[in-house]
ROFIGU-841126 format. One record per atom (N, C-alpha, C): residue number from 1; residue in one letter; atom name; x, y negated, z negated. Coordinates in nm, 3 decimals. Atoms other than C-alpha are relative to their C-alpha. Example, Ala and Ser with C-alpha at 12.3 -4.5 7.8 and 13.67 -1.06 7.14 Angstrom:
<bakols>
{bakol 1 'A' 'N' {0.089 0.119 0.000}}
{bakol 1 'A' 'CA' {1.230 0.450 -0.780}}
{bakol 1 'A' 'C' {0.090 -0.120 0.000}}
{bakol 2 'S' 'N' {-0.082 0.119 0.006}}
{bakol 2 'S' 'CA' {1.367 0.106 -0.714}}
{bakol 2 'S' 'C' {-0.077 -0.109 -0.073}}
</bakols>
This chain:
<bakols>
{bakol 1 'X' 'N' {-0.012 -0.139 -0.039}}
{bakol 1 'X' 'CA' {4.027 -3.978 5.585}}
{bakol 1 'X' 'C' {0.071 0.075 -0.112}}
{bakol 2 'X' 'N' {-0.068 -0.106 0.073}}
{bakol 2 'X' 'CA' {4.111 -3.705 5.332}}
{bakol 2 'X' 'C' {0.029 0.131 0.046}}
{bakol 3 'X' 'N' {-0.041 -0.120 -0.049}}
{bakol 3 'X' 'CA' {4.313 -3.420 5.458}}
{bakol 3 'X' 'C' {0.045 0.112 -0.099}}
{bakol 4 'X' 'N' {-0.071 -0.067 0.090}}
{bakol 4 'X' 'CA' {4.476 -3.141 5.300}}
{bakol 4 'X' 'C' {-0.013 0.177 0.051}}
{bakol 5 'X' 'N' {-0.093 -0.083 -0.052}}
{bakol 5 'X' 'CA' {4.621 -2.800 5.388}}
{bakol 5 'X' 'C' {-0.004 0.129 -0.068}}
{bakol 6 'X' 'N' {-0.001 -0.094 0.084}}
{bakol 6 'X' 'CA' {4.675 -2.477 5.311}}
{bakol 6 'X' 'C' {0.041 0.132 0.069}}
{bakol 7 'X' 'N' {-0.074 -0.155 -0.098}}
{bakol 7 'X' 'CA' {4.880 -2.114 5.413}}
{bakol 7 'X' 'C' {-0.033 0.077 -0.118}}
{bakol 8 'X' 'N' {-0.022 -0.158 0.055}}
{bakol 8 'X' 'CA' {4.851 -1.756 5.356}}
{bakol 8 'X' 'C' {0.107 0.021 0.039}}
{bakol 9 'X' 'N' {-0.136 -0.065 -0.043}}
{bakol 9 'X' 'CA' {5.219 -1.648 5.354}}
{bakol 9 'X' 'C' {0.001 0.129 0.068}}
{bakol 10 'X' 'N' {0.000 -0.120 -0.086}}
{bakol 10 'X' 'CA' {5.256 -1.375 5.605}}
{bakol 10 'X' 'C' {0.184 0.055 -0.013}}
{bakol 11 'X' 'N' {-0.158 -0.043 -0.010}}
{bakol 11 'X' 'CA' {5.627 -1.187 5.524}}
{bakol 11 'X' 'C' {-0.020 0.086 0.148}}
{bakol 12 'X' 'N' {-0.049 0.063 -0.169}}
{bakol 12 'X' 'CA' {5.796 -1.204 5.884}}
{bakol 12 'X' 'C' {0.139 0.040 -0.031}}
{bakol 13 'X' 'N' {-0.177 -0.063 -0.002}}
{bakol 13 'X' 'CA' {6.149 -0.999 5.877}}
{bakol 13 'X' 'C' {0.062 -0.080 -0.154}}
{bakol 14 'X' 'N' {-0.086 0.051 0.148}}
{bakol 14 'X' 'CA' {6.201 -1.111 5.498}}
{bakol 14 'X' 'C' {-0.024 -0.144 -0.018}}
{bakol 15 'X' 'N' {0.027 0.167 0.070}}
{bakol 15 'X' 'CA' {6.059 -1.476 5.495}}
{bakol 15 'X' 'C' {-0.124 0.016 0.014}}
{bakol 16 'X' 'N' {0.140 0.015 -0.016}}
{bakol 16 'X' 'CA' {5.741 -1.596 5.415}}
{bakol 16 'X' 'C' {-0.098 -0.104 0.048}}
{bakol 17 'X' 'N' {0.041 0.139 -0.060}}
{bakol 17 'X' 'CA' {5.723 -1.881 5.640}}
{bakol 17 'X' 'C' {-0.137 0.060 0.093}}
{bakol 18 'X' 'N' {0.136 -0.030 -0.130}}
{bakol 18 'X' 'CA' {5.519 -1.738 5.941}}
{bakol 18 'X' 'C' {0.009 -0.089 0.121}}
{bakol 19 'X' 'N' {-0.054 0.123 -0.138}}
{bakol 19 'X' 'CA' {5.496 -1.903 6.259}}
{bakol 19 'X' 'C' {-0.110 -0.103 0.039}}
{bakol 20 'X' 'N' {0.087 0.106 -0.017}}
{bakol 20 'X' 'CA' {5.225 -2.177 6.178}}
{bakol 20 'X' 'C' {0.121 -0.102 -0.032}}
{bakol 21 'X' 'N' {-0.058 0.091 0.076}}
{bakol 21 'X' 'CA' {5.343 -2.522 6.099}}
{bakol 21 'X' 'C' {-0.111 -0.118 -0.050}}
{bakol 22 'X' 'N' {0.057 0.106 0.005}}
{bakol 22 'X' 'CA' {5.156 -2.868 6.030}}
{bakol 22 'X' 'C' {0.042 -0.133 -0.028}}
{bakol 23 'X' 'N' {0.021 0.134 0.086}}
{bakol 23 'X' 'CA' {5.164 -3.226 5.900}}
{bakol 23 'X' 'C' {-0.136 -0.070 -0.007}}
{bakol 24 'X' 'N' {0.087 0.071 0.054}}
{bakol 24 'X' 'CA' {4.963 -3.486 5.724}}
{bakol 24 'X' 'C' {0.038 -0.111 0.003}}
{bakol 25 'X' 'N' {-0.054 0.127 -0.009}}
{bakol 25 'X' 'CA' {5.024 -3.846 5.775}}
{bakol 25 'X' 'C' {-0.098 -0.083 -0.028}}
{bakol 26 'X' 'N' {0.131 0.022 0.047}}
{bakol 26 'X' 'CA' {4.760 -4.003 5.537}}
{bakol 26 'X' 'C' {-0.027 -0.128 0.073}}
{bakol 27 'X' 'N' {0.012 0.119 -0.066}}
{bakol 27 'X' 'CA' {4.837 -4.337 5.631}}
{bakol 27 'X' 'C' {-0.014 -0.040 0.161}}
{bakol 28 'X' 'N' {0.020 0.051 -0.137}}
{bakol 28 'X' 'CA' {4.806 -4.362 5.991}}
{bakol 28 'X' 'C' {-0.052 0.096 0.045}}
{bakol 29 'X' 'N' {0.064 -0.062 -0.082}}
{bakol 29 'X' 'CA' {4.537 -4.097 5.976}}
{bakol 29 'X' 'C' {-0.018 0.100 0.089}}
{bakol 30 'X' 'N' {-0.055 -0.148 -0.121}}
{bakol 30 'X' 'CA' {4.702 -3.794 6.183}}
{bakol 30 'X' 'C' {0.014 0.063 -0.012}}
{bakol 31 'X' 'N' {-0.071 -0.186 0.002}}
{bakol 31 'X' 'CA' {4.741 -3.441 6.163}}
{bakol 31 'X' 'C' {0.002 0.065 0.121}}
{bakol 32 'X' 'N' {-0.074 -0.153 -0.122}}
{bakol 32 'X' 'CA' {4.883 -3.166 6.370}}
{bakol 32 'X' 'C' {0.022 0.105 -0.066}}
{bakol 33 'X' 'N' {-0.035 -0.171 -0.032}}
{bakol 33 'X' 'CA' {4.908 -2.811 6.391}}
{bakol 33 'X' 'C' {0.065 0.026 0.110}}
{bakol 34 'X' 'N' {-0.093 -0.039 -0.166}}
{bakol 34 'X' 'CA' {5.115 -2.590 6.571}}
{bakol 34 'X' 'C' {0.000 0.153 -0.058}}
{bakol 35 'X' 'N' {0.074 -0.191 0.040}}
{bakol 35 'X' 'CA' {5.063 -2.172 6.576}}
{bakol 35 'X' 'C' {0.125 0.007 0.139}}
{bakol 36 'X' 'N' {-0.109 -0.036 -0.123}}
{bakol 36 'X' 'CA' {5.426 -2.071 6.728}}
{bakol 36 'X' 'C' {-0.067 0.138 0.047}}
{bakol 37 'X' 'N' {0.012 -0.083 -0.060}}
{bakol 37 'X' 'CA' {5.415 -1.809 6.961}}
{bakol 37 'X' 'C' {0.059 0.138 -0.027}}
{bakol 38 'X' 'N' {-0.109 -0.106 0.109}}
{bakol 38 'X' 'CA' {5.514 -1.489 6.753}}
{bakol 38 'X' 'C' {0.041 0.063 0.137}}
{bakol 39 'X' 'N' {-0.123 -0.125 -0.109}}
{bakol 39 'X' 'CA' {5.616 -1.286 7.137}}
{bakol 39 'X' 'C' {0.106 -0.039 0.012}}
{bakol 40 'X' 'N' {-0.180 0.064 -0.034}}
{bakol 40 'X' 'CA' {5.938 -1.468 7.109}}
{bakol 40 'X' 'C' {0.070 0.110 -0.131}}
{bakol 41 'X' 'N' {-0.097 -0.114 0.091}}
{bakol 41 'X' 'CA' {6.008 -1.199 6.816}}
{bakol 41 'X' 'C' {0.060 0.101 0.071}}
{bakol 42 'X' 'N' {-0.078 -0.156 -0.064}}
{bakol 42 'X' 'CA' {6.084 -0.933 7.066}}
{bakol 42 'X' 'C' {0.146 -0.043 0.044}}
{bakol 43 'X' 'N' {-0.111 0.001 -0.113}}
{bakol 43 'X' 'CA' {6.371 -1.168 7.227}}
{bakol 43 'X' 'C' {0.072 -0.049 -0.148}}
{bakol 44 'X' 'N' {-0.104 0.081 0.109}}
{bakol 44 'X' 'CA' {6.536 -1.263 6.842}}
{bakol 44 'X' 'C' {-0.066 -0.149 -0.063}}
{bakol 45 'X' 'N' {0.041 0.116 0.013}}
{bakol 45 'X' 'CA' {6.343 -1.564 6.825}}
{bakol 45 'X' 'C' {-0.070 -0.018 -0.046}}
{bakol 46 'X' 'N' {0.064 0.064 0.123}}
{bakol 46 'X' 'CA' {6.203 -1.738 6.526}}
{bakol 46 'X' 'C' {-0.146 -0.094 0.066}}
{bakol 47 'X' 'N' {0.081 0.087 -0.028}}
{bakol 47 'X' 'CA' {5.852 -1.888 6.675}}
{bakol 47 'X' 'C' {-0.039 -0.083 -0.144}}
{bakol 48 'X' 'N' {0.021 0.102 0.133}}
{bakol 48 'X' 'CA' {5.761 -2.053 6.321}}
{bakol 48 'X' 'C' {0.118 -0.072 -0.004}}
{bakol 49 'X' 'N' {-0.061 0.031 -0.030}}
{bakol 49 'X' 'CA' {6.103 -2.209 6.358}}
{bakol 49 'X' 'C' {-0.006 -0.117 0.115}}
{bakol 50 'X' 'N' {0.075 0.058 -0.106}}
{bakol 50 'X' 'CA' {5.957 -2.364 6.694}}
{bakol 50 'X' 'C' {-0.106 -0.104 -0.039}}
{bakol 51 'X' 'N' {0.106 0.044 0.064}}
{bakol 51 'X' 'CA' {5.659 -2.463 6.540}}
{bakol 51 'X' 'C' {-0.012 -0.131 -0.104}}
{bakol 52 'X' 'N' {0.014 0.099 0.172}}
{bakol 52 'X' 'CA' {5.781 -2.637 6.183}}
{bakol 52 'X' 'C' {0.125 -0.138 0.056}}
{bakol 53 'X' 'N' {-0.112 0.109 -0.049}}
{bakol 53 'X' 'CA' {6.081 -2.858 6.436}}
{bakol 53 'X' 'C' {-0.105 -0.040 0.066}}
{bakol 54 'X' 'N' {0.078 0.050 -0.077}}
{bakol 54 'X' 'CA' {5.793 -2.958 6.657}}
{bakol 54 'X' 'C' {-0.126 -0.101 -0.052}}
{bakol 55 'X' 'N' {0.055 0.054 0.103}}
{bakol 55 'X' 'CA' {5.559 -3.077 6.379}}
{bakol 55 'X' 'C' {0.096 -0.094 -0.080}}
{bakol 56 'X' 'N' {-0.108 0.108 0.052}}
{bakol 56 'X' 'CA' {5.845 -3.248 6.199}}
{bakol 56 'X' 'C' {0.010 -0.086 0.084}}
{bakol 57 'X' 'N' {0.013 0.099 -0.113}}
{bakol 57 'X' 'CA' {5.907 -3.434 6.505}}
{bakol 57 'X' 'C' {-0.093 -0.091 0.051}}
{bakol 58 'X' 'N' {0.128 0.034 -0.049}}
{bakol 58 'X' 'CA' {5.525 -3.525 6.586}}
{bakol 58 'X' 'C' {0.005 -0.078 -0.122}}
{bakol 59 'X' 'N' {0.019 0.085 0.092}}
{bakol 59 'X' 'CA' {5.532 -3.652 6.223}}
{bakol 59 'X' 'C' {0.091 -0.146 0.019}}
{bakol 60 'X' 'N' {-0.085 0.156 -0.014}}
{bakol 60 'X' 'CA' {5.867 -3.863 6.267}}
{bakol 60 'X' 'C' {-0.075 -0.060 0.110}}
{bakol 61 'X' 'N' {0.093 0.143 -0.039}}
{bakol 61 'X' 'CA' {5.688 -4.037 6.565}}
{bakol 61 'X' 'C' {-0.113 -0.062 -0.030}}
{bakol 62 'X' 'N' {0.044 0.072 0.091}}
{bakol 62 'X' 'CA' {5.409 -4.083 6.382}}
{bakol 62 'X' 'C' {0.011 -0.105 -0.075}}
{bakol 63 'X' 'N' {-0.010 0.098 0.097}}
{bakol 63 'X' 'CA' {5.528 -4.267 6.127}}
{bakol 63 'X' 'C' {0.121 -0.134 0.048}}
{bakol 64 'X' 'N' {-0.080 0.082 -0.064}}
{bakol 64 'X' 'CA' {5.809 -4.414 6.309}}
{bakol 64 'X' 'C' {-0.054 -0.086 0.140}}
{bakol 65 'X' 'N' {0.054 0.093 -0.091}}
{bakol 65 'X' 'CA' {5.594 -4.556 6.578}}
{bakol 65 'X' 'C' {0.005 -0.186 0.017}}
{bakol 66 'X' 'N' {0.023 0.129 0.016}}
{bakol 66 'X' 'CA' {5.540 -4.909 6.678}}
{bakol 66 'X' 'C' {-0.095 -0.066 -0.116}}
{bakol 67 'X' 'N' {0.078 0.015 0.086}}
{bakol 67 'X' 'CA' {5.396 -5.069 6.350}}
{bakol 67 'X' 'C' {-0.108 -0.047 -0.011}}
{bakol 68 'X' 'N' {0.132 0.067 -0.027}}
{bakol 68 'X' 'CA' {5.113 -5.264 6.425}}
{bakol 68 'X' 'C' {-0.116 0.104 0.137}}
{bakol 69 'X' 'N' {0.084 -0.038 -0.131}}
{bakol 69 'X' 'CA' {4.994 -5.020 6.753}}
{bakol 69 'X' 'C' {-0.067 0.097 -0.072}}
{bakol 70 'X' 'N' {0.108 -0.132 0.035}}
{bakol 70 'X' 'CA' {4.741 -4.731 6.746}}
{bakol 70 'X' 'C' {0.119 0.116 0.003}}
{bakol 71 'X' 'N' {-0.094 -0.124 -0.060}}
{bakol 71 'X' 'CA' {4.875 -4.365 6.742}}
{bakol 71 'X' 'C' {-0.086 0.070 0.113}}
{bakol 72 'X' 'N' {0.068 -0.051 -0.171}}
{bakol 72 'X' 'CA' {4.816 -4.203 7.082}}
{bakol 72 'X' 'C' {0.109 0.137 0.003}}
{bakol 73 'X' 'N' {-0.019 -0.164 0.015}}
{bakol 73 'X' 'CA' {4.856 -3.803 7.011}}
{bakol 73 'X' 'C' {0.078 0.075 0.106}}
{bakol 74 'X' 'N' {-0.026 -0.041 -0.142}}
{bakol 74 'X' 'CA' {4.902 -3.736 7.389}}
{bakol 74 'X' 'C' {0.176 -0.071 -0.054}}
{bakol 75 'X' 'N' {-0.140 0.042 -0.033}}
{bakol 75 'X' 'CA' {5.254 -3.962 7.371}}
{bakol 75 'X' 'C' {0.115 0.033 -0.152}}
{bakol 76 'X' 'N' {-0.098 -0.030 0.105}}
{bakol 76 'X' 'CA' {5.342 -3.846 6.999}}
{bakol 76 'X' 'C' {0.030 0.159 0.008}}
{bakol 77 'X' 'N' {-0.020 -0.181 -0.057}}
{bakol 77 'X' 'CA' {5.313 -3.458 7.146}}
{bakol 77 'X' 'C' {0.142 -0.011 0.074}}
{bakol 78 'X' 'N' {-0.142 0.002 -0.111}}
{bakol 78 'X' 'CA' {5.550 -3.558 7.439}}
{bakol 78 'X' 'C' {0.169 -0.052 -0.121}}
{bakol 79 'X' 'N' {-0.108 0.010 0.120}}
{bakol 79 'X' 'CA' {5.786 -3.724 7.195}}
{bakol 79 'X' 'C' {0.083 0.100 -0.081}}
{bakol 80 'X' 'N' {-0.049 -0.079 0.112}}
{bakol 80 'X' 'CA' {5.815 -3.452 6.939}}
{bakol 80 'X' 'C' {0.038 0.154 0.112}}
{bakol 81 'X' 'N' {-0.012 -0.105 -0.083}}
{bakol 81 'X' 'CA' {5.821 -3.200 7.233}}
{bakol 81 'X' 'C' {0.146 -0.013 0.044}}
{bakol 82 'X' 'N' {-0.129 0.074 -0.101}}
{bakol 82 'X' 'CA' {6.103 -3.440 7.398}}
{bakol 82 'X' 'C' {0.135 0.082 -0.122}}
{bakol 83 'X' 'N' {-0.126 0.012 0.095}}
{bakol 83 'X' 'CA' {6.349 -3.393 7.045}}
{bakol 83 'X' 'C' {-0.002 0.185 -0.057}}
{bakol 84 'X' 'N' {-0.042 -0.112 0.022}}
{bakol 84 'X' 'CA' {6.241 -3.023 6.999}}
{bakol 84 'X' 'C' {0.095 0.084 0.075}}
{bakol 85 'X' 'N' {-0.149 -0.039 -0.104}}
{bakol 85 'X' 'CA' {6.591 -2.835 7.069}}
{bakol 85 'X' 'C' {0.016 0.164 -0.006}}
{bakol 86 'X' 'N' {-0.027 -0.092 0.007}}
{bakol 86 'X' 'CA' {6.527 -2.488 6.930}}
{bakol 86 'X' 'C' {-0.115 0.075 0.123}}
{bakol 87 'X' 'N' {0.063 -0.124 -0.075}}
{bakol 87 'X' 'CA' {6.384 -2.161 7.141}}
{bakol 87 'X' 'C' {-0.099 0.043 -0.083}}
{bakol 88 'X' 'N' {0.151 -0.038 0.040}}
{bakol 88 'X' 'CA' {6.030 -2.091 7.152}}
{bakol 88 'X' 'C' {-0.098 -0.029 0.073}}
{bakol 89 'X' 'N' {0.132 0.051 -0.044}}
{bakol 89 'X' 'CA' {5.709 -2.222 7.208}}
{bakol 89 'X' 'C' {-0.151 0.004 -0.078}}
{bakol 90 'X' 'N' {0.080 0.024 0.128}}
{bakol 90 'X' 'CA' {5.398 -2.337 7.022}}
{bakol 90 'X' 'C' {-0.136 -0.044 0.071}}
{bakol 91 'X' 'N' {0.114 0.092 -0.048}}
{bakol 91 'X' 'CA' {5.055 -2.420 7.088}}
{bakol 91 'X' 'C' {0.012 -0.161 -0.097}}
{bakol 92 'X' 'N' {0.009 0.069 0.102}}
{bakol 92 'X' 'CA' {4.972 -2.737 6.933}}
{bakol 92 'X' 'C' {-0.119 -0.088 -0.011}}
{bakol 93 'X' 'N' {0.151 0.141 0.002}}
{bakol 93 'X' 'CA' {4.648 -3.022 6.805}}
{bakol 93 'X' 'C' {0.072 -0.124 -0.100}}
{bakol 94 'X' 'N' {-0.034 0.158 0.083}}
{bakol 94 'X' 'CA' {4.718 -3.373 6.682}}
{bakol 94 'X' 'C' {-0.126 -0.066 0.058}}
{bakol 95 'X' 'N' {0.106 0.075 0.009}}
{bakol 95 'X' 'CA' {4.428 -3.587 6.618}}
{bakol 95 'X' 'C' {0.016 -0.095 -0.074}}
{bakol 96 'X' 'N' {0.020 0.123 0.093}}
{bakol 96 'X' 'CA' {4.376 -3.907 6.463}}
{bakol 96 'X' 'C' {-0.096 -0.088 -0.003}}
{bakol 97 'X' 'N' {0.087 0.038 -0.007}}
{bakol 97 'X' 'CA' {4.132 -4.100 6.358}}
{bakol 97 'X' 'C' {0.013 -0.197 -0.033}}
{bakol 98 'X' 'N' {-0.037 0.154 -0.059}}
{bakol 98 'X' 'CA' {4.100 -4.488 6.455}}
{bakol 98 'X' 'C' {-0.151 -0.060 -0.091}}
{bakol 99 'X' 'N' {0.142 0.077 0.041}}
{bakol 99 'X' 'CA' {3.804 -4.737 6.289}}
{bakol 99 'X' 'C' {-0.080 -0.064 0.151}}
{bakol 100 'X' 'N' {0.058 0.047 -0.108}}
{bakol 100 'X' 'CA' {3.768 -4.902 6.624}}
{bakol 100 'X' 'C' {-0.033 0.119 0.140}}
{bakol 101 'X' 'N' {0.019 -0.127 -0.109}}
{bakol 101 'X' 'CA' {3.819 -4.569 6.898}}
{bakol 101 'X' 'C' {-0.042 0.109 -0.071}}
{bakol 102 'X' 'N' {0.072 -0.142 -0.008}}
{bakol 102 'X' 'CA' {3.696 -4.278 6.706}}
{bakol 102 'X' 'C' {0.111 0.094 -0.068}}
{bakol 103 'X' 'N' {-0.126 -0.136 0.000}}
{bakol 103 'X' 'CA' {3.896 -3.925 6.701}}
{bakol 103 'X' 'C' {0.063 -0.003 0.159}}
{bakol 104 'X' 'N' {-0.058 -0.001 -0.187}}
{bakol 104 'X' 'CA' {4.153 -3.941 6.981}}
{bakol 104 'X' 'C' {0.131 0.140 -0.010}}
{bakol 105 'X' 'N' {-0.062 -0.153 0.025}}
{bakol 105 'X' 'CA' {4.332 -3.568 7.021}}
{bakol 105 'X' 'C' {0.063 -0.022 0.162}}
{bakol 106 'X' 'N' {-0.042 -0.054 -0.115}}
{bakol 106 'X' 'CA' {4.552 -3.390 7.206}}
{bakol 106 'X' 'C' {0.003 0.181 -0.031}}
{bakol 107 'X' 'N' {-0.015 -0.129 0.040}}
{bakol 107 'X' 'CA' {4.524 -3.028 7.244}}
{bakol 107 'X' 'C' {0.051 0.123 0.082}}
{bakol 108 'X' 'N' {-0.094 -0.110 -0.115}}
{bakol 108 'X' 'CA' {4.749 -2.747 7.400}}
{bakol 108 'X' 'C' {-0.016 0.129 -0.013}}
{bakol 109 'X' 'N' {0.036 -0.150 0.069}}
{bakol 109 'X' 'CA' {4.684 -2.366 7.391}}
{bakol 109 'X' 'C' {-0.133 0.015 -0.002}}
{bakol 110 'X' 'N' {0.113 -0.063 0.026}}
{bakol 110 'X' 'CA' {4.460 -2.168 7.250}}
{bakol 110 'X' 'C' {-0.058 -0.068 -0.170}}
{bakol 111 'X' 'N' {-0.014 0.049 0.082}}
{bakol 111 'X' 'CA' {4.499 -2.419 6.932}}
{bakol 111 'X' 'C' {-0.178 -0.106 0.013}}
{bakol 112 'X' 'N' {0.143 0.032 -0.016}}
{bakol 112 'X' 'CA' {4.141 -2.619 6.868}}
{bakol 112 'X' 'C' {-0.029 -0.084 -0.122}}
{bakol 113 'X' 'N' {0.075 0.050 0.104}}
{bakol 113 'X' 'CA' {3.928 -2.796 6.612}}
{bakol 113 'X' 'C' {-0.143 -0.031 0.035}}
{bakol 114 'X' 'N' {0.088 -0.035 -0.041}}
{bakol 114 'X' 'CA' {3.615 -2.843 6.547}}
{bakol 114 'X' 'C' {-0.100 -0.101 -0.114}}
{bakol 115 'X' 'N' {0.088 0.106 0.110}}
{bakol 115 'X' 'CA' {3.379 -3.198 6.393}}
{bakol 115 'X' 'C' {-0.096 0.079 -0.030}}
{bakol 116 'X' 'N' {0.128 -0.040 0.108}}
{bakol 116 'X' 'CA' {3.112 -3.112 6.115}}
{bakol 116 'X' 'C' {-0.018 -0.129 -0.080}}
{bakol 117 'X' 'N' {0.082 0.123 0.132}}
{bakol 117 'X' 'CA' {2.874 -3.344 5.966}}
{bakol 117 'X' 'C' {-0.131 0.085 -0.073}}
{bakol 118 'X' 'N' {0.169 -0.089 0.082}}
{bakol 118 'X' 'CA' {2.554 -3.294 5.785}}
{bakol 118 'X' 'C' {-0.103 0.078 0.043}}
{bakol 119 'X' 'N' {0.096 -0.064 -0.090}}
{bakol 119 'X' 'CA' {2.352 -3.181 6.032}}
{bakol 119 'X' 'C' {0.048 0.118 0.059}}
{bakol 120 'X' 'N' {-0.090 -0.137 -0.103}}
{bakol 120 'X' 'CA' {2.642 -2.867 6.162}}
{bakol 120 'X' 'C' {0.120 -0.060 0.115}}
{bakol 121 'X' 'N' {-0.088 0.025 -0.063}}
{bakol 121 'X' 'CA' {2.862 -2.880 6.436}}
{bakol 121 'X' 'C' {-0.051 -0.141 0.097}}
{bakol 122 'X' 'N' {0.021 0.134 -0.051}}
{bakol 122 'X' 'CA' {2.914 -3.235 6.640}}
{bakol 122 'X' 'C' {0.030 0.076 0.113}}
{bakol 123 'X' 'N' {-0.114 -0.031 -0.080}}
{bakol 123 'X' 'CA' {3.213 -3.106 6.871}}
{bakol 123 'X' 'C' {0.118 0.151 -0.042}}
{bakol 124 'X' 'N' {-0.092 -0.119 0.022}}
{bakol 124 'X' 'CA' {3.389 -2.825 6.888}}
{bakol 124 'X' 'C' {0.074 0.009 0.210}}
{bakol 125 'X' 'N' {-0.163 0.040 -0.042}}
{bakol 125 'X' 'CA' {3.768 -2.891 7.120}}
{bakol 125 'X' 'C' {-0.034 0.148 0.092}}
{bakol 126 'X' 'N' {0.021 -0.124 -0.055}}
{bakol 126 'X' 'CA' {3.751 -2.665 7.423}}
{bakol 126 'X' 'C' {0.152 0.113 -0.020}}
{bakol 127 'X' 'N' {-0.097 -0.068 -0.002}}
{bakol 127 'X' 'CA' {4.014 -2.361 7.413}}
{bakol 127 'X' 'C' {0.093 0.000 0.140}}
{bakol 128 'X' 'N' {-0.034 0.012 -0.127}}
{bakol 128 'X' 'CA' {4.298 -2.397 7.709}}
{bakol 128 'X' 'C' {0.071 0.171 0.006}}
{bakol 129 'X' 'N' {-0.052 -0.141 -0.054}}
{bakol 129 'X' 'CA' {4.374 -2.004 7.774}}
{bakol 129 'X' 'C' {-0.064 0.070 0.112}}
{bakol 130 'X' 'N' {0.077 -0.073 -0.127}}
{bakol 130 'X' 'CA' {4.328 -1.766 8.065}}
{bakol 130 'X' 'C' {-0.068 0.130 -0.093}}
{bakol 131 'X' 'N' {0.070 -0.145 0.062}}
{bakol 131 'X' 'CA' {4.252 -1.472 7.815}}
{bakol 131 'X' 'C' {0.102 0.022 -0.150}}
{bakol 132 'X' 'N' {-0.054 -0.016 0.109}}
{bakol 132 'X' 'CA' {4.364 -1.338 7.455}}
{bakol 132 'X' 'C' {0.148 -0.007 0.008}}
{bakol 133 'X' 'N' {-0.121 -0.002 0.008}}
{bakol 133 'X' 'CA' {4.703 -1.444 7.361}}
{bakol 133 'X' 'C' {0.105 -0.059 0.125}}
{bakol 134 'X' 'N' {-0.023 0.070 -0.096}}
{bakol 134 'X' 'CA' {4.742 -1.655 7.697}}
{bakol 134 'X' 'C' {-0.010 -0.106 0.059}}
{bakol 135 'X' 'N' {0.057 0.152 -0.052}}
{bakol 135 'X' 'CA' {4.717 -2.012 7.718}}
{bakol 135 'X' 'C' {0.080 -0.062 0.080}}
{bakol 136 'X' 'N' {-0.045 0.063 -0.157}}
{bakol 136 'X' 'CA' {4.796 -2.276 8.012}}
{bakol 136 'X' 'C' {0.102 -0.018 -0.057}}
</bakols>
């Protein structure tokens, strides 16, 4: 699997973080996203902040997992969810890809992806929102 990444800096009250985050975890195959929830700006609150501790976290269990087991997205979400301590909230996708199971995801929000092969789209990750800017 070859991954790789990439931001448009959005300046955000004088930084140019923004309130995406991600990782890449070549070796065991995994990435995540996370698209904080910028309405937490009205209450003081840093959603990219949210976002880049929640991804950090998803990575440490990642890599810190049991060494020999699979990664299982669903229990490295809860994990990194469990150790996030700041105010916010984030959609988020972690996927990984296995030789023997496939792509095994987890996906929260309005956050998504979407397989392409040669032939066009395979799969495309349903969206979990009730309406713009509102997910479960």
């Amino acid at each position: 699997m070859i991954s790789g990444s990439s931001y448009i800096p959005m300046e955000k009250l004088g930084t140019l973080q923004g309130d995406d985050a991600h990782f890449i975890c070549a070796e065991k195959k995994t990435v995540g996203v996370a698209d904080g929830v910028g309405g937490w700006s009205q209450h003081g609150i840093d959603a990219g902040e949210y976002a880049r501790q929640l991804m950090s976290n998803a990575e440490y269990a990642v890599v810190n997992g049991e060494p020999n087991s699979k990664v299982d997205p669903r229990k490295v979400l809860d994990a990194a969810y469990s150790k996030t301590k700041v105010k916010g909230s984030s959609t988020a996708c972690i996927l990984t890809l296995d030789q023997d199971e496939g792509l095994t995801t987890v996906n929260m929000g309005d956050s998504g992806f979407l397989v392409i092969r040669k032939d066009g789209d395979v799969y495309k990750s349903p969206i979990q929102q009730y309406s713009f800017n509102c997910p479960y």
